[in-house]
C-alpha positions in Angstrom: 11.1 20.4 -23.3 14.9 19.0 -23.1 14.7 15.9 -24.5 17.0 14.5 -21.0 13.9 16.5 -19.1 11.2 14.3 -20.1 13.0 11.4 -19.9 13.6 11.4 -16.7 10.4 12.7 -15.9 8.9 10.0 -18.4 10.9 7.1 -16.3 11.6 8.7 -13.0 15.1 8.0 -13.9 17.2 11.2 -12.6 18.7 13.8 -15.0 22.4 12.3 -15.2 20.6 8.6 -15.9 18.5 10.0 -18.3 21.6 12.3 -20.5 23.7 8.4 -20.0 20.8 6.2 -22.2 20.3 9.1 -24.2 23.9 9.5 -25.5 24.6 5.6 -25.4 21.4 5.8 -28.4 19.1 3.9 -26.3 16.4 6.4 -26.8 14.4 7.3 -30.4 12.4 10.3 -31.0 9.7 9.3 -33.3 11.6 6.2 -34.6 14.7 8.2 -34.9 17.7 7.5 -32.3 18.6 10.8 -30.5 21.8 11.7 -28.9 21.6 15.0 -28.2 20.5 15.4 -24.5 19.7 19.4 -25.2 17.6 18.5 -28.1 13.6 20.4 -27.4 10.9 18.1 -27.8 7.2 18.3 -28.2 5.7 16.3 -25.1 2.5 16.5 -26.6 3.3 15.1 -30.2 6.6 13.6 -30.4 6.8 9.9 -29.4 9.5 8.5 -27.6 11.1 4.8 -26.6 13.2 3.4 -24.8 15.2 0.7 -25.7 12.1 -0.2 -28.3 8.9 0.8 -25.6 7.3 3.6 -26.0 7.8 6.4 -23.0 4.2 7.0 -21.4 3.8 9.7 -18.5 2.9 8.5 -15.3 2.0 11.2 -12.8 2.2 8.3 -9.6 3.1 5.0 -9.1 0.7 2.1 -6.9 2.3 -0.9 -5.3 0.6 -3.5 -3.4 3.4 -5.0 -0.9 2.1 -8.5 0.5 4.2 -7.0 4.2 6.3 -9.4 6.1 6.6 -9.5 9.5 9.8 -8.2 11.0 9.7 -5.0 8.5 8.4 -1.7 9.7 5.8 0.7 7.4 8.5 3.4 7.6 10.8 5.1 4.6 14.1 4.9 6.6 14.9 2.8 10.1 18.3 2.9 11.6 17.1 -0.3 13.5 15.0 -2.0 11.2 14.5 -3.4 7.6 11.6 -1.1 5.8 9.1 -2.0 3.6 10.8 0.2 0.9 13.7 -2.1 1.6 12.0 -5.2 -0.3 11.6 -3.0 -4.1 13.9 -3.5 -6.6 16.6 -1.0 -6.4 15.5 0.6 -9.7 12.1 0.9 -8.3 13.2 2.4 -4.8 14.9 5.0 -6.9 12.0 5.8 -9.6 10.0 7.8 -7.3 9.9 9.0 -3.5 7.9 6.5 -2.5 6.4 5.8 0.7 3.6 3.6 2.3 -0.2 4.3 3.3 -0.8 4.4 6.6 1.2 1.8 8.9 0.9 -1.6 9.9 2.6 -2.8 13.1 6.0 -4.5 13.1 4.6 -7.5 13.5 1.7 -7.4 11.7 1.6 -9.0 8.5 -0.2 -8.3 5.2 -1.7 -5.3 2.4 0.1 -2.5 2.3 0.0 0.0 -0.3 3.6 2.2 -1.8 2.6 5.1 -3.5 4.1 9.0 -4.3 0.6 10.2 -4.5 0.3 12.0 -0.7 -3.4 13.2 -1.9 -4.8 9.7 -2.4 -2.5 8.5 0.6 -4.3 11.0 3.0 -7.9 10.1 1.8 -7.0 6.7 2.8 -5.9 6.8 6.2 -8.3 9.6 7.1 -11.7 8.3 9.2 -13.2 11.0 7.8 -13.1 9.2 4.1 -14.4 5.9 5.8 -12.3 3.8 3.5 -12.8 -0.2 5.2 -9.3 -2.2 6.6 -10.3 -5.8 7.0 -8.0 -7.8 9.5 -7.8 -11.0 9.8 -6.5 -12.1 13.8 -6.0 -15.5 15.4 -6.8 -14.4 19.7 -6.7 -16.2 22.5 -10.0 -17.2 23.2 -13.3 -17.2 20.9 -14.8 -13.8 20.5 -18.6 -13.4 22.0 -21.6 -11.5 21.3 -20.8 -9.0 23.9 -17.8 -8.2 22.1 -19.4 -7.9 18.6 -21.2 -5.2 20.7 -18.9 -3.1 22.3 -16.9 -3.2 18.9 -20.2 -2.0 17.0 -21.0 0.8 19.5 -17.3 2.6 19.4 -16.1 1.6 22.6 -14.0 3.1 24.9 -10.5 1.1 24.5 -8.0 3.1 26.9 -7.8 6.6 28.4 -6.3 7.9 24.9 -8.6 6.0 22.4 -12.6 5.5 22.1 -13.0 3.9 18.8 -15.0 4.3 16.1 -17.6 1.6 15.8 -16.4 -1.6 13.4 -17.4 -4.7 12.3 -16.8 -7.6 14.4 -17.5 -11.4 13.0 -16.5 -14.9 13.7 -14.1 -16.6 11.0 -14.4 -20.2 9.9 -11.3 -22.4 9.2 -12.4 -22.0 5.6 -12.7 -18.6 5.7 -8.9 -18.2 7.1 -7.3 -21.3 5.3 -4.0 -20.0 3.6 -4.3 -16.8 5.2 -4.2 -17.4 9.2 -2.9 -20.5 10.9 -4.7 -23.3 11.3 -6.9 -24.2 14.2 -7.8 -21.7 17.3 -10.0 -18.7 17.1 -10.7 -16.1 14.2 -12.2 -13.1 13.9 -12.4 -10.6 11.1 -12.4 -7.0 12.2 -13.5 -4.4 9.4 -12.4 -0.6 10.7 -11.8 2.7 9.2 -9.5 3.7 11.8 -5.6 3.4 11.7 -4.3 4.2 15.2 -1.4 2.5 16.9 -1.9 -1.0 17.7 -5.4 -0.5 17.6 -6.8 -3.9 16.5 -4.7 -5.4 19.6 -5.7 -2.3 21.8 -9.4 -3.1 20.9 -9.3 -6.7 21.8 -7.1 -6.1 24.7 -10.0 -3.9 25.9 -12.2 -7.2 25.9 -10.0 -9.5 27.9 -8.6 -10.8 24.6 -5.3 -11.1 23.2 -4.0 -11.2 19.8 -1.6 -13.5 18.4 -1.4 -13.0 14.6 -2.6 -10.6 12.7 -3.4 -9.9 8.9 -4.8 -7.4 7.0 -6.6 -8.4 3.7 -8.3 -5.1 2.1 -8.2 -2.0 2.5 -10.7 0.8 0.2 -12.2 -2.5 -1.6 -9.0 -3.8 -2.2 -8.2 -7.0 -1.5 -4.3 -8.6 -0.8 -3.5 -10.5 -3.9 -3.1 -14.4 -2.9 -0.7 -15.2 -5.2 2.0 -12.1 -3.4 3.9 -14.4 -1.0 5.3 -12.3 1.9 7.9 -9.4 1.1 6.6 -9.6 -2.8 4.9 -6.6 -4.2 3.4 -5.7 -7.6 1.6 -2.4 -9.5 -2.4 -1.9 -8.9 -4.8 -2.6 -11.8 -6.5 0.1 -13.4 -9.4 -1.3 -11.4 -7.7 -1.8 -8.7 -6.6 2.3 -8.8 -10.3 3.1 -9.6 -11.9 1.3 -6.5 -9.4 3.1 -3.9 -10.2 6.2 -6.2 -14.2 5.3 -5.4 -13.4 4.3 -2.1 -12.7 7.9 -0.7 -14.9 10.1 -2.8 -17.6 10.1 -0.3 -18.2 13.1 1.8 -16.6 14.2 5.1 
């Protein structure tokens, strides 16, 4: 392969960025500096750096975004700031990334960027029954009928009847650092991802939602330490228990 080929492909940098730290002798084929962008190298044998790191392949990337309010789950807004908006401009270019699934304007919380559409799909698909956990402050306590309709799949609106989820009663210490303080908690576990359907749901029950957070999504869990608008790559482990998470049946 072209030695300018794979590195791009190797860093997700495009051609023309590739042939530009190539010929400025920023890249070494097996501890040799290279400047000949047309120069055919073994992908399979020959090892390349960059700048002194070795060049690995990476087939996708995995972000977890901590999402802010205000941004939209979208890949272009003419309105709106994005979530691709708060990466690093030399990771919005790497890959075409996008995010899994959505999460309301509003909404706040664990969102995944990836270029992997396959895993992306399992996600978001009921069928896959990978678990969201939400965090939401409502307007009044949540009761036992409500625990019920949410378990049974309950009719929500002429357009939705839910899948049944996991209703449960948060404690400040559950919530504290997550949620604001004081008022009512709930945690909602679903494998749904219609629109606005956490507020739809509770809307259905005379309730009303005034903040809401998702924490985990597949087994994962939002990083504490990712203040709002950061982001960072997934763990191997991380990768592995989405991986696990939609490898059941359906």
């Amino acid at each position: 392969m072209r030695l300018d080929k794979l590195v791009a492909e190797l860093t997700g940098m495009t051609r023309s960025q590739a042939r530009d730290v190539i010929v400025k002798g920023r890249v070494c084929v097996n501890g040799e500096v290279n400047k000949t962008t047309a120069e055919q190298v073994k992908e399979d044998s020959d090892v390349l750096t960059l700048d002194g790191k070795r060049l690995t392949f990476q087939k996708f990337v995995y972000y977890m975004l901590h999402k802010p309010a205000g941004t939209v789950s979208a890949t272009q807004d003419k309105d709106a700031k994005t979530v691709l908006s708060l990466l690093t401009e030399e990771d919005r270019k790497r890959r075409n990334l996008f995010p899994v699934g959505r999460l309301d304007k509003d909404t706040e919380g664990l969102l995944f960027l990836t270029d992997d559409g396959m895993l992306s799909h399992k996600l978001i698909s009921p069928k896959k029954h990978a678990d969201k956990l939400y965090f939401a402050k409502l307007a009044r306590e949540i009761t036992e009928e409500d625990i019920k309709l949410f378990a049974s799949g309950m009719k929500v609106d002429e357009e939705l009847t839910a899948m049944p989820a996991e209703l449960r009663r948060l404690s400040e210490t559950e919530f504290s650092g997550f949620l604001p303080s004081g008022g009512f908690a709930a945690a909602v576990t679903l494998q749904e991802g219609k629109f606005h359907q956490v507020k739809r749901m509770f809307a259905a029950t005379g309730n009303e939602v005034l903040y809401l957070k998702r924490m985990a999504m597949g087994g994962v869990r939002l990083d504490e330490s990712l203040a709002p608008g950061a982001y960072r790559s997934l763990t191997e482990e991380e990768l592995r228990t989405l991986q696990d998470s939609v490898r059941s049946e359906g």
